[in-house]
Residue frames relative to the residue before (quaternion, step in Angstrom):
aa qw qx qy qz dx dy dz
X 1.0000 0.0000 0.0000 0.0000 0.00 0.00 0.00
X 0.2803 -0.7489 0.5567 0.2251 3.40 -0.71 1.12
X 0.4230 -0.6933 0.5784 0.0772 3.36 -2.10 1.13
X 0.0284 -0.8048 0.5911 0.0458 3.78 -0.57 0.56
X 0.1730 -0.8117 0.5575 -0.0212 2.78 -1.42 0.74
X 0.2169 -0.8366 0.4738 0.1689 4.03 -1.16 0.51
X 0.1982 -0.6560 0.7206 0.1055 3.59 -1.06 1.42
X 0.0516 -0.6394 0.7388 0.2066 3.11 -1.85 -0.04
X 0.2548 -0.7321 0.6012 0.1942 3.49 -1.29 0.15
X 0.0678 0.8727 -0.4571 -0.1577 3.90 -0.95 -0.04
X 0.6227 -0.4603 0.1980 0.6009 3.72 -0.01 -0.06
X 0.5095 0.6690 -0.3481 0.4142 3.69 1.07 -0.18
X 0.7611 0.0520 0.1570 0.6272 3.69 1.23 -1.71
X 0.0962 -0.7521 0.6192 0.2044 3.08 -1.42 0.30
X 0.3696 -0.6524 0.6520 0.1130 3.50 -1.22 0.67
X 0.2877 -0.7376 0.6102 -0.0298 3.35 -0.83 1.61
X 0.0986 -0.6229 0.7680 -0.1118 4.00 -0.31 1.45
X 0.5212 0.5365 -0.5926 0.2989 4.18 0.18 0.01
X 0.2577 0.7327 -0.5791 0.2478 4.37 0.93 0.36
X 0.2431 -0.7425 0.5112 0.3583 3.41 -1.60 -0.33
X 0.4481 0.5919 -0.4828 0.4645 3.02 1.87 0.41
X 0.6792 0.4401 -0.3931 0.4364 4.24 0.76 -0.37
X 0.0966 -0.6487 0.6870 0.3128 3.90 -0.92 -0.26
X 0.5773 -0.4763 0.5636 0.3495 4.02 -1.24 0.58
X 0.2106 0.7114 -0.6102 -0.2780 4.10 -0.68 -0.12
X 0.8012 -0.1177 0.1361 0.5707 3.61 1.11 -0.58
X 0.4022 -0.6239 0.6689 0.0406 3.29 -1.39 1.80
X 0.2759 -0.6951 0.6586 -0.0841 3.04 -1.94 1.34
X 0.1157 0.7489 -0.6501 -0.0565 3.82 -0.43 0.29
X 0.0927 -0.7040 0.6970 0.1000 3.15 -1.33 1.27
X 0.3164 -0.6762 0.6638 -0.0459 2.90 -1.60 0.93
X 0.0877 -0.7446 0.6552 -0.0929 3.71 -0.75 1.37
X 0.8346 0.0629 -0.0230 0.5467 4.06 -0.81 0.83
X 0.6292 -0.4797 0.3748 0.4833 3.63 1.11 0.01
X 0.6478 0.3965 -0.4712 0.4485 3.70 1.05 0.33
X 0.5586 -0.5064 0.5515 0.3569 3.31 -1.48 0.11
X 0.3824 -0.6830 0.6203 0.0498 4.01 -0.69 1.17
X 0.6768 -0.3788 0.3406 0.5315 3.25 0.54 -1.39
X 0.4880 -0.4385 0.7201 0.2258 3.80 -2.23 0.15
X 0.1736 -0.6123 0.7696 0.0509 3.13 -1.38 1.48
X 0.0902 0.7522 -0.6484 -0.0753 3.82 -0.88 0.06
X 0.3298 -0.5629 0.7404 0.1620 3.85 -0.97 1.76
X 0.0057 -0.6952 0.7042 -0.1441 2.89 -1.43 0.96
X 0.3819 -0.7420 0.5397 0.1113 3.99 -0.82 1.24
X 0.2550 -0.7265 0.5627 0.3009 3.53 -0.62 1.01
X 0.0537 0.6651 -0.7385 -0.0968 4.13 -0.28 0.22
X 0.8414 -0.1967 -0.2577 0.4323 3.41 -0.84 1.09
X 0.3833 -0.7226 0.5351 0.2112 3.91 -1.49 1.27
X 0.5584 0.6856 -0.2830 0.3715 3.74 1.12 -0.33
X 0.8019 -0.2440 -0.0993 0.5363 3.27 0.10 2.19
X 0.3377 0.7994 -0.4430 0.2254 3.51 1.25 0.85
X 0.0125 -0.8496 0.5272 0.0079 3.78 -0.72 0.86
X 0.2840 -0.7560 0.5649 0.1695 3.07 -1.29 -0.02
X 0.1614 0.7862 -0.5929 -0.0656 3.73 -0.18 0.79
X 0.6519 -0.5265 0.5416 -0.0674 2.21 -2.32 1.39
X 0.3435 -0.7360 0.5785 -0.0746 3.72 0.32 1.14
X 0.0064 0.6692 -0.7209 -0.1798 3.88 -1.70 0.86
X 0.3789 -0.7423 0.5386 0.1238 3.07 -1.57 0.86
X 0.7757 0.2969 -0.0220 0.5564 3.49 0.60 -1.65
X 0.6979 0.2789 -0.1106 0.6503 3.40 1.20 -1.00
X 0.4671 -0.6069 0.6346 0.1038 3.22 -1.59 1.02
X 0.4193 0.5664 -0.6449 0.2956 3.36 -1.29 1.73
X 0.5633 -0.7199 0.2946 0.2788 2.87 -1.30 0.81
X 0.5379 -0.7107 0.1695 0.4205 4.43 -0.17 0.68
X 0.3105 -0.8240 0.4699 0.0617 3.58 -0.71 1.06
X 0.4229 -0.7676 0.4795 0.0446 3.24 -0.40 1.94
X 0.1457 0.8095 -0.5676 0.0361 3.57 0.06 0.66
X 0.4659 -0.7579 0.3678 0.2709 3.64 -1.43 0.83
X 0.6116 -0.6417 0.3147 0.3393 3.10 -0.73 0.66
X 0.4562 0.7324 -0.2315 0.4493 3.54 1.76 -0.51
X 0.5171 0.6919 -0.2121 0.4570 3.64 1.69 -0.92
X 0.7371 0.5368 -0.1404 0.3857 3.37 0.79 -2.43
X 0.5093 -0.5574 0.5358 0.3779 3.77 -0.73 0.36
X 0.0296 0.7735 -0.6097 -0.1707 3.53 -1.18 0.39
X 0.2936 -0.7210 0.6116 0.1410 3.03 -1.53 0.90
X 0.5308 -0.7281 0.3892 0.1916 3.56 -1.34 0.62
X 0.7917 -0.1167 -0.0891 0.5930 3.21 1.91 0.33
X 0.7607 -0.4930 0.3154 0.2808 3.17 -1.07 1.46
X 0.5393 0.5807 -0.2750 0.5443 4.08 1.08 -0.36
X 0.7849 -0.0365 -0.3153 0.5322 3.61 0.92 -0.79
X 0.3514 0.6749 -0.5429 0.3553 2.97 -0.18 0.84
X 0.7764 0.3168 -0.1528 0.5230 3.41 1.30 -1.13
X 0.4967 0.5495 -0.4594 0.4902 3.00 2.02 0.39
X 0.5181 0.5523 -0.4766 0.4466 3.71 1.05 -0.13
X 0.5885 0.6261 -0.3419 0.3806 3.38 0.41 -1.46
X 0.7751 0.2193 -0.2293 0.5464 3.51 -0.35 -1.47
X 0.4336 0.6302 -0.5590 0.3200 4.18 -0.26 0.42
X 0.5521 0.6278 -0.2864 0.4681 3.13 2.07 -0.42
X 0.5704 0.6286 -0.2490 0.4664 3.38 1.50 -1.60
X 0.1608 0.8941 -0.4006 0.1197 3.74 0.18 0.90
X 0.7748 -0.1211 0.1840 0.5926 3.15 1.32 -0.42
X 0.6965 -0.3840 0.2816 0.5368 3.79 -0.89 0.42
X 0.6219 0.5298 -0.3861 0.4282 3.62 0.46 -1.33
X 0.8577 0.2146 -0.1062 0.4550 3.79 0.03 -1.05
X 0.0644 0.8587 -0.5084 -0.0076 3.80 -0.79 0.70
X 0.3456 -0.6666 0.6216 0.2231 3.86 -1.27 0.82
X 0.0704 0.6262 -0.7755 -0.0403 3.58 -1.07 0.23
X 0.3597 -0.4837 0.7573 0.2512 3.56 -1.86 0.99
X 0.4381 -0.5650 0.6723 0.1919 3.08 -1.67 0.57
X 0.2386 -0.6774 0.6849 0.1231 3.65 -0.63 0.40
């Protein structure tokens, strides 16, 4: 049974999904007052054995933090996950877009 999982990135950090233990299935950009907040990206774990995820500064200066993948909530399909996501999509003021 496959295991999924959600990064987000924002202008602050970036989240690296380039792994060969994750596959990419689908990128989110929320968007709050007409700015972009952050990128959700659902991501499949295809193998759990010494998988990580590192965490990357962007705007802010630090050094990148390898974090296991064992940590991240998992979800059992990509659906709830994008049911979390759009809980964001509340009203004119706050918006999901799927990346295509």
């Amino acid at each position: 049974m496959s295991e999924y999982i959600m990064v987000s990135s924002t202008d602050r950090y970036r989240t690296l999904v380039d792994n060969p233990n994750l596959k990419k299935i689908a990128e989110y950009e929320y968007y709050f007052f007409g700015k972009k907040r952050s990128t959700f990206c659902i991501c499949e774990i295809t193998n759990h054995e010494g998988a990580r995820v590192v965490i990357q500064g962007v705007k802010e200066v630090f050094p990148d933090n390898s974090i296991p993948i064992k940590v991240f909530p998992k979800f059992s399909s990509p659906e709830e996950i994008e049911k979390e996501i759009y809980e964001l999509d509340v009203d004119e003021d706050s918006k999901v877009l799927k990346i295509e």
